[in-house]
C-alpha positions, 0 to 999 in steps of 0.5 A: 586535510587543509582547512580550505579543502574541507571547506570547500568539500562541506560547500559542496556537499551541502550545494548536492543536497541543495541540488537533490531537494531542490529535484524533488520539489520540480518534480512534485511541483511538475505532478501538481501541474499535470494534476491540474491539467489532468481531470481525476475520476469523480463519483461517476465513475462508481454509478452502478450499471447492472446493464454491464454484467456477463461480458465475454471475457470480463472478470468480476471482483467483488470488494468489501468496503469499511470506511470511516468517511461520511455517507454522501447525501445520495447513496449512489455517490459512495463517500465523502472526504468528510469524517464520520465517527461511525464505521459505515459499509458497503459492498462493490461489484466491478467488472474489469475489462477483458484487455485490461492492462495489468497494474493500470486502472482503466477510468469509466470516466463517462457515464456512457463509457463502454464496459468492455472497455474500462472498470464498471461498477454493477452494482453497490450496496450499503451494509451493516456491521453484522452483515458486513461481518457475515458475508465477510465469514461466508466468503472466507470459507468459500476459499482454500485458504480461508484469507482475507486482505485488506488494503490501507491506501495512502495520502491524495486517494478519494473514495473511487481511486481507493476502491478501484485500486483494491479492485486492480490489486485483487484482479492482477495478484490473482490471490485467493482471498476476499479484497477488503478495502478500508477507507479513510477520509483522505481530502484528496488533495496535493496541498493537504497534506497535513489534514490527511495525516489529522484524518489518518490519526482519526481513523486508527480506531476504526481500523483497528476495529475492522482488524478485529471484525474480520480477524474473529470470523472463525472461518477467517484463518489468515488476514493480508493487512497491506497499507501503503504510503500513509496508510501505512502509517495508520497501519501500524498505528492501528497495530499498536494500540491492538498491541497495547489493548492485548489482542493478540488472537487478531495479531496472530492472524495478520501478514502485514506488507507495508509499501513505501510507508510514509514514516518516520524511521524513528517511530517505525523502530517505536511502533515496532516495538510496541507491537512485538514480533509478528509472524511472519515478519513484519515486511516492508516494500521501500524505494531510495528513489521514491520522489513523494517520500523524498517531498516529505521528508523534507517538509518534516525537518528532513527526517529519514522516512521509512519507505526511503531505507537503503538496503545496502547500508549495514546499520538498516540490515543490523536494524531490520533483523533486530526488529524482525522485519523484512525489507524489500527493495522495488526499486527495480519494478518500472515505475508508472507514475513520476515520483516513483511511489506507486511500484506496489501496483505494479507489483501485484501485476508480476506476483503471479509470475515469481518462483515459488520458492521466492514467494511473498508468503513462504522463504521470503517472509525472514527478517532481513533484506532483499531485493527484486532484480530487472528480471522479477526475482527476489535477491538476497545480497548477502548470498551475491557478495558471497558468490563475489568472494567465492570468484574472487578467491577460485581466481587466486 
């Protein structure tokens, strides 16, 4: 190749790269905007209003909440975005509306906001360990399955957004099982991001305090541990030093989904294999389009994050079977927020509606890769490129 045309094609890659990062900044500089043209929902919006229960048509979903934010002065504002070193508990009654929108949460954001209408609290009570872990138990044995899920939410979540997520999540999976949310005390802010990862590091223990709790209920057989973005990076933080402490009776009972997690490949490899293989295997969601892990990435020296792994490159297939991990591609499911890192939420939207055969807990749960299509249905792309050659070689 002549010296002039390398150059010019090493230019021009590097002006690509330039191109894509400078994309990824516009866009995340665009939410920034929206976000402050935008009100977020405050503590009102947990206000309980016991006045809103029975609503023809209305589902009820009852969220456990372990946190280690700090307690608000006044207890009928939940939690804080400080951090408190003691794990605290509380117990949430939600009412969804009857026209909910599946993979949308619909903010009460007045006081006076019709119930039928939007997310409403009926009430919320303060808990202590013991009787966090006893309803907990008791709970889980009023379901077939006995299981229990518990949802580690991502960077930029205030308390509200968190509990109102779990309670959509729940609502629209229509899983069986007892929706636990474990709260960490994200500042809820764009810009701080770099406290958010000091809060999350903060907040393993507890974490892997309540994986023990609930995981040693004996009516408790199985645990849905989900963390996203990250929260999915506590999580396995949280997994490993379970790992390292031995405790393999928790890890035993643990389905762990990671949706785009915000870590970097490399540690992923190290968690992993400190936390050995899990049964199932280990899933992962990932997007190549996810805008926010594309922002991160490149705040941290351009490191390839987890959530952004190509499933059609044959080193990241080699490497999730080796690991025993499961990869999944949402690319495919419409996205509803702008940087394209919140499909999970719309996920939970279609899970009822996918085969049997390609459920999330039975033949999709092997190590390896795949991908959801246009129309919801899980592909393996091993067996389309072997339909492709089986074309390919009747028409010889």
């Amino acid at each position: 190749m002549p010296v002039t045309t390398h150059i010019l094609e090493n230019g021009m890659n590097r002006f690509g790269k330039r191109l894509d990062a400078l994309h990824i900044i516009l866009s995340v500089l665009a939410v920034l905007l929206l976000s402050a043209c935008t009100s977020r929902p405050d503590t009102v919006t947990i206000y309980p209003r016991p006045e809103a229960a029975g609503i023809e048509g209305a589902r009820t979903v009852t969220v456990y909440v372990a946190t280690t934010r700090e307690r608000a002065a006044q207890p009928i504002d939940g939690f804080t975005r400080e951090r408190e070193f003691d794990l605290s508990y509380a117990e949430f009654v939600i009412s969804i509306p009857p026209d909910h929108d599946p993979g949308e949460i619909e903010w009460p954001y007045s006081p006076k906001a019709n119930p039928e209408d939007y997310f409403t609290v009926l009430k919320h009570t303060m808990l202590s360990q013991s009787a966090f872990d006893a309803r907990i138990a008791r709970r889980a044995r009023e379901t077939s399955q006995g299981s229990v899920g518990i949802f580690v939410h991502g960077f930029n979540v205030s308390f509200q957004e968190g509990l109102f997520r779990m309670a959509q999540l729940a609502a629209d999976s229509n899983v069986p099982g007892v929706p636990v949310l474990f709260s960490w005390p994200s500042q809820a802010r764009i810009l701080d991001y770099a406290t958010d990862k000091e809060s999350a590091t903060f907040s393993r223990d507890g974490l892997a305090d309540v994986i023990e709790q609930v995981t040693a209920q004996s009516s408790v057989r199985s645990v849905m541990l989900f963390g996203h973005s990250m929260g999915g990076w506590l999580t396995m933080e949280a997994l490993r030093q379970l790992s390292l402490e031995g405790k393999q009776t928790a890890l035993r009972k643990l389905n762990v989904i990671l949706a785009a997690p915000d870590i970097d490949e490399d540690v992923f490899a190290a968690q992993v294999d400190v936390i050995g293989p899990l049964d199932p295997p280990l899933m992962v969601m990932v997007s190549s389009d996810d805008r926010a892990l594309g922002f991160s990435r490149l705040i941290q020296g351009n490191r390839q994050r987890t959530g952004q792994l190509d499933i059609n490159d044959p080193e990241v297939l080699e490497q999730a079977q080796a690991m025993n991990v499961s990869l999944l591609d949402i690319s495919s499911i419409s996205s509803r927020d702008m940087l394209n890192h919140s499909r999970y939420a719309a996920l939970a939207a279609i899970y009822p509606e996918l085969d049997e055969d390609a459920d999330l807990g039975s033949d999709l749960r092997t190590a390896g890769v795949r991908f959801l299509d246009t129309m919801g249905r899980i592909i393996d792309p091993a067996n389309i490129l072997g339909q492709a050659m089986d074309a390919q070689e009747a028409g010889r």
